[in-house]
Every structure is written in structure tokens, then in C-alpha cells.
C-alpha positions as a Markdown table, in Angstrom:
| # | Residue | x | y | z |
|---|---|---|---|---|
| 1 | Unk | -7.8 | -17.4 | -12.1 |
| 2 | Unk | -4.5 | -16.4 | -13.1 |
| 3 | Unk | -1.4 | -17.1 | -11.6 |
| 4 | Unk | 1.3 | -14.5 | -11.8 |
| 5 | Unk | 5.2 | -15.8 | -12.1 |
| 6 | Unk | 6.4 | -15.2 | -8.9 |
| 7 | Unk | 10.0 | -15.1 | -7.1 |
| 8 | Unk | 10.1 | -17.7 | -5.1 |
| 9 | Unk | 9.9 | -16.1 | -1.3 |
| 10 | Unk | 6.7 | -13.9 | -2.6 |
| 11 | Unk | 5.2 | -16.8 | -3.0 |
| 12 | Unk | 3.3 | -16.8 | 0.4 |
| 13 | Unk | 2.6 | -12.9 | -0.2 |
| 14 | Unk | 1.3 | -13.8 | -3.6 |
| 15 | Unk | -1.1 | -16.5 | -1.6 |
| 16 | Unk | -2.2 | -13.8 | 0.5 |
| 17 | Unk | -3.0 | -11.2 | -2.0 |
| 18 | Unk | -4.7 | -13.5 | -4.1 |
| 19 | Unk | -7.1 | -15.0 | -1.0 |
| 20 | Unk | -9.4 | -13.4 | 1.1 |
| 21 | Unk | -7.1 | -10.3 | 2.0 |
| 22 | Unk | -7.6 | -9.3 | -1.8 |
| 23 | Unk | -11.2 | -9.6 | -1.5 |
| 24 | Unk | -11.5 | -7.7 | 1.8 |
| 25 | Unk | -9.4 | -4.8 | -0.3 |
| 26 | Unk | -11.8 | -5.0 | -3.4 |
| 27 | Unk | -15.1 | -4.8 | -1.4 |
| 28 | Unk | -13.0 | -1.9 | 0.8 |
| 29 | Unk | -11.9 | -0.1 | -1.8 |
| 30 | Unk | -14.0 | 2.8 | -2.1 |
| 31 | Unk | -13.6 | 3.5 | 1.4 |
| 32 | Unk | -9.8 | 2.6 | 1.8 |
| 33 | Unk | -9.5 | 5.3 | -1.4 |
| 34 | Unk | -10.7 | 8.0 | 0.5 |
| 35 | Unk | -9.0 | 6.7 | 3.8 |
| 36 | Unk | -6.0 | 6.7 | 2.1 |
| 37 | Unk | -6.3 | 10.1 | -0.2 |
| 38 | Unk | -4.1 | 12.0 | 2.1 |
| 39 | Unk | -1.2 | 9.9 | 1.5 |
| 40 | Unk | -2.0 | 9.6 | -2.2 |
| 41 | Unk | -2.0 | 13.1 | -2.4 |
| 42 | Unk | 1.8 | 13.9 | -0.7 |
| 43 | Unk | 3.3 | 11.0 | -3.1 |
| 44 | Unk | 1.5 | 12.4 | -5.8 |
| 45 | Unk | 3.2 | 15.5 | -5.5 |
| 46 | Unk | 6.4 | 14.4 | -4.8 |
| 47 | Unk | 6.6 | 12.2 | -7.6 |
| 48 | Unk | 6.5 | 15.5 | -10.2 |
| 49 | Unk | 4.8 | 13.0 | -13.2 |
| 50 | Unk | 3.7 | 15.2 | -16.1 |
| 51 | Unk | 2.7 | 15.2 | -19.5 |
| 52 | Unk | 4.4 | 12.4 | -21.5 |
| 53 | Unk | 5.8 | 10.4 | -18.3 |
| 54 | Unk | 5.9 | 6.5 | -18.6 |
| 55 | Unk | 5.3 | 5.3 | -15.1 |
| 56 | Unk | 5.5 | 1.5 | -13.5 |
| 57 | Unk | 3.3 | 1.7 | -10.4 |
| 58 | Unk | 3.8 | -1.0 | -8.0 |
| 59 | Unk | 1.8 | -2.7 | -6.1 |
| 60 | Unk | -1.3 | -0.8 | -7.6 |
| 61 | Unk | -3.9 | -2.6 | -6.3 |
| 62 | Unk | -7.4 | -1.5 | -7.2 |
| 63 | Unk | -6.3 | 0.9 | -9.4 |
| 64 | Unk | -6.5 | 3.9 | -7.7 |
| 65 | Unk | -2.9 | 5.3 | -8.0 |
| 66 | Unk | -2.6 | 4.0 | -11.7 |
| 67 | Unk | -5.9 | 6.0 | -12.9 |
| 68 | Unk | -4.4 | 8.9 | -11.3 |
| 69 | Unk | -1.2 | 9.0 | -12.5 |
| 70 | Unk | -3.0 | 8.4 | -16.3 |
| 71 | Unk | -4.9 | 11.2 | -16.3 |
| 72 | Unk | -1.4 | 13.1 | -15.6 |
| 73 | Unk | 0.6 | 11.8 | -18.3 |
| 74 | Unk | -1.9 | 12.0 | -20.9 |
| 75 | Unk | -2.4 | 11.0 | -24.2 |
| 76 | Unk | 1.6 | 11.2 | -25.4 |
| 77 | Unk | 2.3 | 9.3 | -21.5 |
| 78 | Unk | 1.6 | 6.1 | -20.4 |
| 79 | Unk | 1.1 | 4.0 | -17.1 |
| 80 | Unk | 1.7 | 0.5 | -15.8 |
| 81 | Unk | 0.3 | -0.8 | -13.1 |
| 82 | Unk | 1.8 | -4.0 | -11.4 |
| 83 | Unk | 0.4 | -6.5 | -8.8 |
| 84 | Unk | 0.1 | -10.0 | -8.2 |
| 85 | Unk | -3.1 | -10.0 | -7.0 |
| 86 | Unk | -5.5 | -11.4 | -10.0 |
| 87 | Unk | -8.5 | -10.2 | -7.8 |
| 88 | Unk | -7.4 | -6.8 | -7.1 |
| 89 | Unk | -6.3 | -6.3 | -10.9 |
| 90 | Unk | -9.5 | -7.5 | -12.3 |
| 91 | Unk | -11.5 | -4.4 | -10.1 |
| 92 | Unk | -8.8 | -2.0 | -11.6 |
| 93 | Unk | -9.5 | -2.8 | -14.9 |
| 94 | Unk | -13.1 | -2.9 | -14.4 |
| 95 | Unk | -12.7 | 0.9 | -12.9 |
| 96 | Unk | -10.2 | 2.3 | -15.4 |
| 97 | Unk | -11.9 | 4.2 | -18.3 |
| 98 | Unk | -10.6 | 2.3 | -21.6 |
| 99 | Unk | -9.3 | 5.9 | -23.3 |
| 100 | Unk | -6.6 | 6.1 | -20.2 |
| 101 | Unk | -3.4 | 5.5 | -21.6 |
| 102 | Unk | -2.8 | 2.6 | -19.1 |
| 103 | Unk | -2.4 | -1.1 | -18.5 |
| 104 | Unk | -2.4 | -3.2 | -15.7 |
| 105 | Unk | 0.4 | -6.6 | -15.3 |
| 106 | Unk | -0.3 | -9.6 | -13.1 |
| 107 | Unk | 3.3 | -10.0 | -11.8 |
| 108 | Unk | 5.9 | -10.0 | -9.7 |
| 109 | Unk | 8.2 | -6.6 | -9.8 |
| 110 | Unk | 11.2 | -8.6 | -8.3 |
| 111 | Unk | 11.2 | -11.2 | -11.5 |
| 112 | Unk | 8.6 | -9.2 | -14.0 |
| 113 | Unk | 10.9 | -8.8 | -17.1 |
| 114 | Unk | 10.2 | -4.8 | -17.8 |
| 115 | Unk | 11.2 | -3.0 | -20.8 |
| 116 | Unk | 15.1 | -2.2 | -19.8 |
| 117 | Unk | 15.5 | 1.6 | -19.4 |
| 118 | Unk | 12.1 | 3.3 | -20.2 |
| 119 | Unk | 10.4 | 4.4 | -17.6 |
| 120 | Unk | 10.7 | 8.1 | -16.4 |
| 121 | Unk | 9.4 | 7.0 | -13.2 |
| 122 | Unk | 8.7 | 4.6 | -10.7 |
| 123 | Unk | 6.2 | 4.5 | -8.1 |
| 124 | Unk | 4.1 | 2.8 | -5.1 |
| 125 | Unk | 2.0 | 4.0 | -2.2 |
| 126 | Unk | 1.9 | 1.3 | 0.1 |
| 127 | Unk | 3.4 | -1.9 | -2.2 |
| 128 | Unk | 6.4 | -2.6 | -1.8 |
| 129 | Unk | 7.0 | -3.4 | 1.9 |
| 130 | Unk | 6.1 | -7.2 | 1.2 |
| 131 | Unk | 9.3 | -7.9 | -0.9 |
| 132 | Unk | 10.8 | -11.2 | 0.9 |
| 133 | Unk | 14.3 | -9.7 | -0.7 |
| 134 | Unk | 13.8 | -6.1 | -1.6 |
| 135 | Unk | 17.4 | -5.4 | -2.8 |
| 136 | Unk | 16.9 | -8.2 | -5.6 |
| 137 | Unk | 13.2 | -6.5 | -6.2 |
| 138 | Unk | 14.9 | -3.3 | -6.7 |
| 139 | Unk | 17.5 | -4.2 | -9.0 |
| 140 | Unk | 14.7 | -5.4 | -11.1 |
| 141 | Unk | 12.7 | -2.2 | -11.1 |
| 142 | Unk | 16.1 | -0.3 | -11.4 |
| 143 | Unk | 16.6 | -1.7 | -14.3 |
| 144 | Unk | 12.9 | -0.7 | -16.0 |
| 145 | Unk | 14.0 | 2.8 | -15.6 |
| 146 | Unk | 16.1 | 5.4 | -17.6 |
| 147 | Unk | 19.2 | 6.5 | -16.6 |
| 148 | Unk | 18.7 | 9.5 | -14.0 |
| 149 | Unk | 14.7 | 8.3 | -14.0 |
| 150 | Unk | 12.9 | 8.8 | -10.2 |
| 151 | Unk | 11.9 | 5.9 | -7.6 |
| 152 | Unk | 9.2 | 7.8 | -5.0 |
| 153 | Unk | 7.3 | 5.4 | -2.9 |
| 154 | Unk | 5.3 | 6.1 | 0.4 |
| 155 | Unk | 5.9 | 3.4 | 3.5 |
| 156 | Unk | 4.4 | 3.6 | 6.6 |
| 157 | Unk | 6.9 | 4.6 | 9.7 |
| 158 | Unk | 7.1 | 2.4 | 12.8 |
| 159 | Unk | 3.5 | 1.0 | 14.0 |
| 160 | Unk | 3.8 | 3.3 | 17.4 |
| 161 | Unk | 3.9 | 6.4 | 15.0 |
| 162 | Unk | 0.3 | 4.8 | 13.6 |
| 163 | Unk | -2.3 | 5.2 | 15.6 |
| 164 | Unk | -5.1 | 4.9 | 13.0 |
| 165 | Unk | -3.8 | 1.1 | 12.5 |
| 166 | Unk | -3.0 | 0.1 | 16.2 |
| 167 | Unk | -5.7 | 1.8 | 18.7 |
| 168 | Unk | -8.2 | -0.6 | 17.3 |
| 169 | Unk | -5.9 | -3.2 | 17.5 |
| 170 | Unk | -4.8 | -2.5 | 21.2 |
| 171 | Unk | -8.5 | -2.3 | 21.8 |
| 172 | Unk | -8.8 | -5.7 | 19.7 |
| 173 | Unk | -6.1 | -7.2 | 22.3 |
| 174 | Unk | -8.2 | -6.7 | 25.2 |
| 175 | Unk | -10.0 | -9.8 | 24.3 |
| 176 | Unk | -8.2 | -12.1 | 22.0 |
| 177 | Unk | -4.8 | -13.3 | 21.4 |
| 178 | Unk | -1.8 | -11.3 | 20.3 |
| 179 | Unk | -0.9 | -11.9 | 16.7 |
| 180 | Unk | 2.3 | -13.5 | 16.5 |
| 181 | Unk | 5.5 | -11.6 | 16.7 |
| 182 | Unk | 6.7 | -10.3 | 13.3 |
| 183 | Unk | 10.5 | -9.1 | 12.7 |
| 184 | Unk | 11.2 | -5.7 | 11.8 |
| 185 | Unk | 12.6 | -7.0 | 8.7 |
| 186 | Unk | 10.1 | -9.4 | 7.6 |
| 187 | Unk | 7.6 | -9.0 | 5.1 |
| 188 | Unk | 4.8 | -7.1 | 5.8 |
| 189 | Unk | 3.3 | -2.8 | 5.9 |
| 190 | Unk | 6.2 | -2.1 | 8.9 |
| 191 | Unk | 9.2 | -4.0 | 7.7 |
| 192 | Unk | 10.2 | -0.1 | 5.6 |
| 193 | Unk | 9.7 | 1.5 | 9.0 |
| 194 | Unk | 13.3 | 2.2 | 9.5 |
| 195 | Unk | 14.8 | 4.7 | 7.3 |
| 196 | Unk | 18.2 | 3.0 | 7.8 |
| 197 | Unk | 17.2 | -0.2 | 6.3 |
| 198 | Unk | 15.4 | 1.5 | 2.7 |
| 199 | Unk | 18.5 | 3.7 | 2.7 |
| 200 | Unk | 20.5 | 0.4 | 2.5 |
| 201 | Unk | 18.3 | -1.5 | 0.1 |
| 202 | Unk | 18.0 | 1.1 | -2.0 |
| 203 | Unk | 21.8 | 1.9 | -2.0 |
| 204 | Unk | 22.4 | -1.9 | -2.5 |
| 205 | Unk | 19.8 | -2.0 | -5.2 |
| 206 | Unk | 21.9 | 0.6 | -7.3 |
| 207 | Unk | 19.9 | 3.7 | -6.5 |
| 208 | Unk | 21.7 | 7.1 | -5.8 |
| 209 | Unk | 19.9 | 10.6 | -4.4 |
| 210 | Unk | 18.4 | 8.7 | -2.1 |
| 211 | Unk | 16.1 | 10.7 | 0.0 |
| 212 | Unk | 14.0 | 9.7 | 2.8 |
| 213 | Unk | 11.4 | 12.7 | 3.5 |
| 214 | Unk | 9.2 | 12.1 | 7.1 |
| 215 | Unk | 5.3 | 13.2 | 6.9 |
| 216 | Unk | 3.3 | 13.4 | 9.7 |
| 217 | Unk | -1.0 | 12.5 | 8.3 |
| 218 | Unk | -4.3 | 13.3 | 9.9 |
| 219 | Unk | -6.4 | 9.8 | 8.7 |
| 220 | Unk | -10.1 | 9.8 | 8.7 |
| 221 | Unk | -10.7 | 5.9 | 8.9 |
| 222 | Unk | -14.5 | 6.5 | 8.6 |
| 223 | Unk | -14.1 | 8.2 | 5.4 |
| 224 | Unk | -16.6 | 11.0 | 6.0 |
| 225 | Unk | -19.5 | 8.5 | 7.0 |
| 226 | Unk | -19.5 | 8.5 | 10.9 |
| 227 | Unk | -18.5 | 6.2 | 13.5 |
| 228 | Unk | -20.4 | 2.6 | 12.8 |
| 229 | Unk | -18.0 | 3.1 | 9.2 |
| 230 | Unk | -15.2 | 3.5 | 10.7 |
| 231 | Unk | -15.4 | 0.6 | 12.9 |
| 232 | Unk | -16.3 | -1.2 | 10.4 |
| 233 | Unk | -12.8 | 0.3 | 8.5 |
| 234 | Unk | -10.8 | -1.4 | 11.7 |
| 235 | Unk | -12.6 | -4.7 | 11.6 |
| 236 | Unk | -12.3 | -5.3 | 7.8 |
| 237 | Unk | -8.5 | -4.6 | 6.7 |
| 238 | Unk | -5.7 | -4.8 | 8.4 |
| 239 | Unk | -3.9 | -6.4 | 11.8 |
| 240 | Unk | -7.4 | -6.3 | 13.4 |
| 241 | Unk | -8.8 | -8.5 | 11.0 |
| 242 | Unk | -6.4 | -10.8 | 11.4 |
| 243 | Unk | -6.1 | -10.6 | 15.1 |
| 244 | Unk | -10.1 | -11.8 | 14.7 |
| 245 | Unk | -10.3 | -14.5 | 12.3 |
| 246 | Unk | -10.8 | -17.5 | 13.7 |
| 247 | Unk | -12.4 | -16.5 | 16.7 |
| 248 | Unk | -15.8 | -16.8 | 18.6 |
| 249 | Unk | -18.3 | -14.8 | 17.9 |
| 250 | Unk | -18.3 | -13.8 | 21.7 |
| 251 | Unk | -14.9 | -12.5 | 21.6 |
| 252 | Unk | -15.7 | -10.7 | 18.3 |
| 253 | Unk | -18.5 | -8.9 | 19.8 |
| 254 | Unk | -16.5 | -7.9 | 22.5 |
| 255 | Unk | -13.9 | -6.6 | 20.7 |
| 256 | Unk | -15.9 | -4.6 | 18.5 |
| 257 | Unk | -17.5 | -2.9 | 21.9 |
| 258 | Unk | -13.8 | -2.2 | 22.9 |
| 259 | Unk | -13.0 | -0.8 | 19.5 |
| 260 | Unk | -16.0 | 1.3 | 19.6 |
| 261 | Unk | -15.6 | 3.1 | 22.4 |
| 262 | Unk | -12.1 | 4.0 | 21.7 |
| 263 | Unk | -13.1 | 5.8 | 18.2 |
| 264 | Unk | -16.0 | 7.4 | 20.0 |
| 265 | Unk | -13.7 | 9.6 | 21.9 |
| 266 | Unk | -12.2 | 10.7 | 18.3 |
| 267 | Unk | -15.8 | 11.1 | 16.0 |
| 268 | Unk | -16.3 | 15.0 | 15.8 |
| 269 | Unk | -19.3 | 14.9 | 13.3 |
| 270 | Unk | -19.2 | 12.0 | 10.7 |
| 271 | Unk | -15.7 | 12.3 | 10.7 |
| 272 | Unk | -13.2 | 9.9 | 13.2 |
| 273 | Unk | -9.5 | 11.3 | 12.4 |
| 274 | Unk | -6.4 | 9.3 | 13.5 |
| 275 | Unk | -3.0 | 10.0 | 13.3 |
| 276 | Unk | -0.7 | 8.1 | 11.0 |
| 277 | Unk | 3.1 | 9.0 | 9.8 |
| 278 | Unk | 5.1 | 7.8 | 6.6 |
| 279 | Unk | 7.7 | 8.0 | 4.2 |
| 280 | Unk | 8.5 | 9.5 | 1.3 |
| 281 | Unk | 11.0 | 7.6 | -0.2 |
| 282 | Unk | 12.7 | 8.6 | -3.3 |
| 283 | Unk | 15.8 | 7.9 | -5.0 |
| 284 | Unk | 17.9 | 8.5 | -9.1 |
| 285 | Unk | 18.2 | 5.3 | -11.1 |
């Protein structure tokens, strides 16, 4: 497997992404897609890419956000798509239709040596809360774009605003260990929560215009396919997977019974909607 160049606090994200967290997300993906469409579809539209754009998408994943923002630059555009998961990047290249004017880059966006001043736009959903230094990572991707060239990302809002993550997880809690405490700073999908902090990175990163738009989401974490899929969505990715590994299969029964009823109470049909909120993040090179 490859091994993308890394700065030296991602390391242990790097690790993560390349272990069995990105193989949870590849055999997800599909599901996590749909999970995640609303969110997709706000930074999609906030990020105004059109015809001709060159993009850098961060933290890209599967692919998903990548394809997408290809088939909207077309053939005089083009997109990048950047992770430093070798896993992950090897199912978007296997799902990307070879005429897409795309590419996808096994690295690091804090130390990944990007064409200085190209890129008409920057973006992420969901990739770049796991910077161990996000003002040096920021600088870097600064630097890829053109003068006056747009920065939107979505980050999730504080893990109280995100019930679709942390009812199963409370449920979860009722029978094993709480996951040990994580700083609001540290690496990890809440460390963008405060819209003080990005303001500062950003600002510190060089960025200018920096805007920070709240949007409150309806989530349907069993993706249209009832409720057994959408405990199975809270078991597989996320805190309650982690809060899980390791533990008896007892505990793990009894936590799925706990999770189960609580998303009963929310299934109307084959549907099981959950509220979540994020950012919209976006800021002038």
C-alpha cells in the first residue's frame, strides 16, 4: 500500500484513515453518500463552481464530492481530489468514470506541494477537522489558490447540536464505557465546532471574507432503507463504533437493543431522520 508524506502530527490521523476506519468508510459508502447528500448539497451550492473551475477537494474520501464537482467544471475544468487514506482513494478511483476531468492525490494538504496560485477554488465536506495544526494546513492550501480564489468547507457544529451522531451513542453509554475525553481543540469531526476558533485559523492562515454561515439539517441515517439500516449506520461509523470495539459480545448486544429502541421512536416509514447542524465555512485567498 502506499504511504502518503505526511506532516508530522497527522501522522496518527494518517494511521487511522489508512486502518480499519477507512475500511468501515469504503464498505459504508454508498449508504454514508446518501446519509450525507443533504450536506453535500448546501456546500455544493455555496461553493458557486462552474464551467472551467480547477478545484482541490480535501479530504475527498471515496470520491463522492470530487465526481460531483467534475461533472460541474467540465471538459475545459478540472478537479483534484486529496486524502491520505490509500484505501479510500483506491474506491474513488475505482468509482470515477475515466472521461471526468479529475484526479485523485494520496497526501497530506498541510505539506502536499500544490501548484502555487491555480486553483479557483477550494473545498471539503467533512475533511478538514483532523488537521493537528490547521493554521500551517491552511497556509499550504492558501497558497494552491489564486489570488481572490474561494475556501468553502462544511464542519459539523458542537456534538449537542448533533443528534443523528450522539443519540446512539448516549444509548451506546448505557452499557459500556465512555470514550475518553477529547479537547475541543484536538483533532477529530468537533474540534471546527466553534466558529471563533475557524474564524482565527483562517484569519491566521491568511484568508480574508471570512464567512461562517450556520445550517440547521434533517439526516436520514437509514438512507431510505428502514430501521435495521439505520442501526446498522450507528454501529458501523462513527463514535459508536469506537465506543464498541473491544468489547463483549454481551455488552454489544445490549447496546444495539438500546440503540434500537431509541431510532424506533424516530422511523416514519423506511425513513429514520435525525437532526444534525453545520457550517458553512468560506473565506477569499
Amino acid at each position: 500500500m502506499n504511504t502518503p508524506v505526511v506532516h508530522d502530527r497527522n501522522a496518527d490521523q494518517a494511521a487511522y484513515w489508512n486502518g480499519p476506519a477507512g475500511q468501515r468508510w469504503i464498505e459504508r459508502q454508498e449508504t454514508q453518500d446518501v446519509v450525507l447528500a443533504p450536506a453535500s448539497a448546501v456546500l455544493f451550492e455555496r461553493a458557486l463552481v462552474g464551467e472551467g473551475n480547477r478545484v482541490i477537494d480535501v479530504g475527498c474520501g471515496c470520491g463522492e464530492t470530487t465526481i460531483t464537482l467534475a461533472k460541474r467544471v467540465g471538459p475545459k475544468g478540472h478537479v483534484t481530489g486529496v486524502d491520505v487514506s490509500a484505501p479510500m482513494l483506491a474506491r474513488a478511483r475505482e468509482r470515477a468514470d475515466t472521461r471526468l476531468p479529475l484526479n485523485f492525490v494520496l497526501a497530506d494538504a498541510t505539506v502536499y506541494p500544490f501548484e502555487p496560485g491555480r486553483a479557483d477554488v477550494v473545498t471539503s465536506r467533512f475533511g478538514v477537522m483532523f488537521f493537528a495544526e490547521p493554521a500551517v494546513s491552511f497556509v499550504n492550501i492558501r497558497k494552491a489558490l489564486r489570488p481572490g480564489g474561494r475556501l468553502v468547507f462544511a464542519c459539523w457544529q458542537e456534538p449537542r447540536r448533533n443528534p443523528w451522531m450522539m443519540l446512539p451513542l448516549q444509548s451506546a453509554y448505557e452499557h459500556v464505557p465512555r470514550l475518553p475525553e477529547v479537547g475541543p481543540e484536538d483533532p477529530g469531526p468537533f474540534s471546527f465546532a466553534r466558529e471563533d476558533r475557524v474564524r482565527r485559523i483562517l484569519s491566521e492562515a491568511g484568508f480574508s471574507s471570512i464567512a461562517m454561515e450556520p445550517v440547521d439539517l434533517m439526516l436520514d441515517i437509514a438512507a431510505g432503507r428502514g430501521l435495521d439500516a439505520a442501526v446498522n449506520s450507528a454501529l458501523s461509523i462513527g463514535p459508536v463504533s469506537r465506543a464498541l470495539d473491544g468489547q463483549s459480545p454481551d455488552l454489544i448486544a445490549a447496546a444495539t437493543d438500546s440503540i434500537r429502541a431509541a431510532l424506533a421512536s424516530l422511523e416514519k416509514g423506511d425513513t429514520v431522520m435525525l437532526g444534525a447542524a453545520i457550517w458553512i465555512a468560506t473565506a477569499l485567498a
